[in-house]
N, C-alpha and C positions, 0 to 999 in steps of 0.2 A: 582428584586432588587439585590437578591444575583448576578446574572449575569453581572448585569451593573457594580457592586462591583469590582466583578474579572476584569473582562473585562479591569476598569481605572486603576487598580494597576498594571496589564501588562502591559499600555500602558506608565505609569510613568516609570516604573521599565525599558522599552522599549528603554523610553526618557532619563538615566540616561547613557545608555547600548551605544549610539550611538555616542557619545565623543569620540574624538580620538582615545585617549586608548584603549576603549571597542569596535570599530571597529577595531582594531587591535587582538587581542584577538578572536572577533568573526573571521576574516579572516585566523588566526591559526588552527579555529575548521575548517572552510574549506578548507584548502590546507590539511587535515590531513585525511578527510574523507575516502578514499578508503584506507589507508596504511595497513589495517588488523593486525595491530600489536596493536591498542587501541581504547579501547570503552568509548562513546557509538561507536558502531559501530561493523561488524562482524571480530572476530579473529579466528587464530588457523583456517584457510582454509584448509582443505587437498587435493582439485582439485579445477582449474579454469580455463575457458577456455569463448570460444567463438563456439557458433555455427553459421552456414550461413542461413538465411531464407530472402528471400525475397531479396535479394541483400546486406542485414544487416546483421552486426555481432549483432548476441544477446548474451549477457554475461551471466556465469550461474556460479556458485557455489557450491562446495559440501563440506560438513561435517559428517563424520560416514563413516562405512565399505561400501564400491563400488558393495560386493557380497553381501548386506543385502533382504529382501527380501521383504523389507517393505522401502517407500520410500514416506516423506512427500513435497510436494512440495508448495515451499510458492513463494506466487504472490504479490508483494507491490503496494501501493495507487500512489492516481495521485500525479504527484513531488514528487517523496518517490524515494528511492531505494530498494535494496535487504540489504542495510547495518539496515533499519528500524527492522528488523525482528533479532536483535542480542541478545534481551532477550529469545526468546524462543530456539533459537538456544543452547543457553549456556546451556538452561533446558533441549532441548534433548540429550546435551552430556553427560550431570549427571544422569540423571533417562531413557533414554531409547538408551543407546550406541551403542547398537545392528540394531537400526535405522539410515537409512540414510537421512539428509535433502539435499534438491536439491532447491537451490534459484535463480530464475532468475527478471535479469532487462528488462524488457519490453523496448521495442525501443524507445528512446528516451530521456532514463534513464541512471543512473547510468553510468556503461561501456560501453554498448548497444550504437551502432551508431546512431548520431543525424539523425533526419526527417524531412521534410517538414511536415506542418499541417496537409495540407490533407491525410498523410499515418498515421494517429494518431486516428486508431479507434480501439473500441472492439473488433472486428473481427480481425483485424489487429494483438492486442496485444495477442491475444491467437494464433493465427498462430504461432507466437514466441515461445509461450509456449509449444505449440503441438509438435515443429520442437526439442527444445530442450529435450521433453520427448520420441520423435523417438529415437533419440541419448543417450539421457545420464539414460534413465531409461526404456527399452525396455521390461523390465521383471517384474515382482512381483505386489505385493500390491499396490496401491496407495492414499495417502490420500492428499486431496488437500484444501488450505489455502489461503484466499485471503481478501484483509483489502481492503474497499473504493472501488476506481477504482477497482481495484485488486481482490476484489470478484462480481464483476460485470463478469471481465474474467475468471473468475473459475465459473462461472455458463458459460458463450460463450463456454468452455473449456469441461463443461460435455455434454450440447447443440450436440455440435459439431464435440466431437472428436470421430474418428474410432471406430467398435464395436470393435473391440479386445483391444484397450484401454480403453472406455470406462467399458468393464464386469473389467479390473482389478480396478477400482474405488472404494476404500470399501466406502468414508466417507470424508465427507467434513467439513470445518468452515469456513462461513460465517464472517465479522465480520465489524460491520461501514461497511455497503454497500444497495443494495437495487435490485430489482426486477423490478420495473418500472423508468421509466426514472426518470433522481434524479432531475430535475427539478418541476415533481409534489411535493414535500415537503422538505420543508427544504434548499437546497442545492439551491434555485435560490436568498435566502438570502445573500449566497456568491458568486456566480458565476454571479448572473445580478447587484450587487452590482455599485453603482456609481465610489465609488473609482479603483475597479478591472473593471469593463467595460470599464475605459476609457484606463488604462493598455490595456486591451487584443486592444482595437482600436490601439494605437499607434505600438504594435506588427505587428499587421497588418498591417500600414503605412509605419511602418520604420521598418523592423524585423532584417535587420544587424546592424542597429543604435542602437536599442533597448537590443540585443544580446551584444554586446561590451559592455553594461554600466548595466550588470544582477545584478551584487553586490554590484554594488551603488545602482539600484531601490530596489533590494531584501530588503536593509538594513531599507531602507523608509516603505514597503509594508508589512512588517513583524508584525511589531506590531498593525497593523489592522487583518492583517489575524489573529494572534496570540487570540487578543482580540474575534475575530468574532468565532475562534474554543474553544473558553474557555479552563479551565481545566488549565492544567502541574501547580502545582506546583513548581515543581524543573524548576529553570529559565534553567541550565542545559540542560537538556533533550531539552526544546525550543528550544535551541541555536545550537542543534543537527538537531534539526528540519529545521530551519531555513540554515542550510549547506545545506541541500539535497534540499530544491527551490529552493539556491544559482545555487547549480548544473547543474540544470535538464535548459534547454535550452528553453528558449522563444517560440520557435514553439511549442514544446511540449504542454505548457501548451494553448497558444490559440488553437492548435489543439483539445486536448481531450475533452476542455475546453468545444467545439460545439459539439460532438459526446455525453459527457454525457449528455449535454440538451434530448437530444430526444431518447437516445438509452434504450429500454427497452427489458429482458430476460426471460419473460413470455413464450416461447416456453422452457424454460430450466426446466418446473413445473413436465414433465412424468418423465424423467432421475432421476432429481433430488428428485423424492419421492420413489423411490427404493433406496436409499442411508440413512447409519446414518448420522446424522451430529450434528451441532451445529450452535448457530446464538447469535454473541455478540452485544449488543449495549451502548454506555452511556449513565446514565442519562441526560447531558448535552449536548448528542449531538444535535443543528441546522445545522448537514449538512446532514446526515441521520440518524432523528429520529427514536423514537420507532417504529413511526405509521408505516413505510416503513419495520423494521424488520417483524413488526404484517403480514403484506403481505407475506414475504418470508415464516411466519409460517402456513399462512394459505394455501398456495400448499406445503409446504413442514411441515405437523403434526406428522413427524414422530422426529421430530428433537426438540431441547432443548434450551432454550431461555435464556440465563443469559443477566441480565439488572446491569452495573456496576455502581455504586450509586457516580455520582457528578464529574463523567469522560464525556470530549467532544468526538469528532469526533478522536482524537490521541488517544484510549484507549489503543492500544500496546504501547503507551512508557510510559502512563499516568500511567496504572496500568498491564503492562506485566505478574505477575503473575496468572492474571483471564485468558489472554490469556493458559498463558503454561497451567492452569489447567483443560480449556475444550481440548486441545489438549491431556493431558496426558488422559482425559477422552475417547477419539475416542483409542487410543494408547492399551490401554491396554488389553481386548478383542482380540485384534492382535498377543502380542508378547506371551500372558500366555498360 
């Protein structure tokens, strides 16, 4: 009941939001997205650049000294960017400066060069990730961060990468993600969903028709999605939300869209239980619940489970400082 609660008041709240005016307004929050000069979103950059992997430019981002010796690398969700991750960023400039973070957009994201579907997998997204950590962090510590999609590839990432990168791995955080394909729980609520299955159909019919008209459909599809991931109080933060689907390119998401149906990281369980880490989830999340963290903890018992009480699937925006605080928790061990 509480759920269905929320759920109508965003959807009114949605209906209110979608009047001229307030498309007007929301379209501001999107053309404004990348400027790095206002939040939400990531400021105060101090490198950025593009690496080449695959034929693609993959976008990356730094904040903190370049010679640090310790370097956190955060991995964003499906239709997310690297700008999702600007709460913790801001907390690693204040309490661990001495740290450097490294954020990249996975292809087909953010800055990152568009794709066809079919180049829109796991494997895929961490190739990305691996090509930019050849480059921009070849040395030191590494602690690696990844939400939703995003820690589906930071488990592909420890899986898979080089033993000489892998032994520098200290410690990971998990956070809203999963271990077996997110299809077994939760997550085919939204993803096989009537209203978004006929979405991802018509992608697939018409994907330049469909591409040309993102922020009109986005505008419509928002306050379903919104409703179906519960949570955000602050209509704010939503409305941030809803810029980076705005964003992210219709391939992308029917692409990932078929890869996280059936893509499962169970070969990731030996790596990943030589590591500290962390594993967040919301109370409210249906797109990957508890039950799916409980898996990640059960190959990985070395690790710490915060469940955040009445937060969905967005718990980095919902309640960002749970995040910053399991990070400061892997952090600190590190720098002392």
């Amino acid at each position: 009941m509480i759920y269905r609660a929320r759920a109508k008041t965003i959807v009114h709240s949605w209906a209110r939001r979608l009047r001229p005016t307030r498309r007007n307004e929301q379209h501001l929050i999107y053309e404004s997205l990348h400027n790095h000069t206002d939040e939400p979103g990531l400021t105060g950059i101090d490198s950025l650049g593009t690496v080449r992997n695959d034929g693609l430019d993959i976008a990356w981002y730094e904040v903190g000294p370049q010679d640090s010796d310790i370097t956190v690398v955060f991995i964003h969700g499906y239709c997310l960017s690297a700008e999702a991750y600007y709460s913790q960023v801001d907390y690693m400039r204040r309490h661990f400066p001495e740290v450097r973070c490294l954020l990249v957009d996975i292809r087909g994201h953010g800055l990152s060069t568009e794709v066809a579907p079919a180049q829109c997998t796991v494997d895929a997204a961490a190739d990305d990730v691996l090509a930019v950590l050849s480059e921009r962090a070849s040395r030191g510590k590494l602690v690696v961060v990844g939400h939703s999609l995003g820690g589906m590839v930071a488990l592909n990432v420890i899986r898979r990468a080089p033993d000489e990168v892998y032994q520098r791995i200290d410690s990971a955080l998990l956070i809203a993600t999963s271990m077996r394909r997110f299809a077994a729980k939760g997550v085919a609520q939204i993803l096989e969903s009537k209203a978004l299955g006929s979405l991802y159909h018509a992608c697939m019919r018409l994907p330049r028709r469909m591409d040309r008209i993102r922020f009109e459909v986005a505008q419509w599809v928002a306050p379903l999605f919104a409703a179906l991931l519960a949570g955000f109080p602050q209509m704010e933060k939503l409305q941030f939300h809803v810029a980076m689907l705005m964003d992210t390119p219709l391939s992308s998401y029917t692409g990932f869209f078929d890869d996280l149906l059936d893509h499962s990281e169970y070969a990731a369980a030996d790596r990943l239980a030589r590591l500290r880490g962390e594993v967040i989830v919301g109370s409210a999340d249906i797109v990957t619940p508890r039950s799916q963290s409980d898996v990640i903890l059960e190959h990985w018992p070395a690790a710490r489970l915060t469940e955040v009480d009445g937060t969905g699937h967005m718990v980095i925006l919902e309640e960002p400082e749970a995040i910053s605080e399991a990070l400061g928790r892997l952090l600190v061990p590190l720098v002392d």
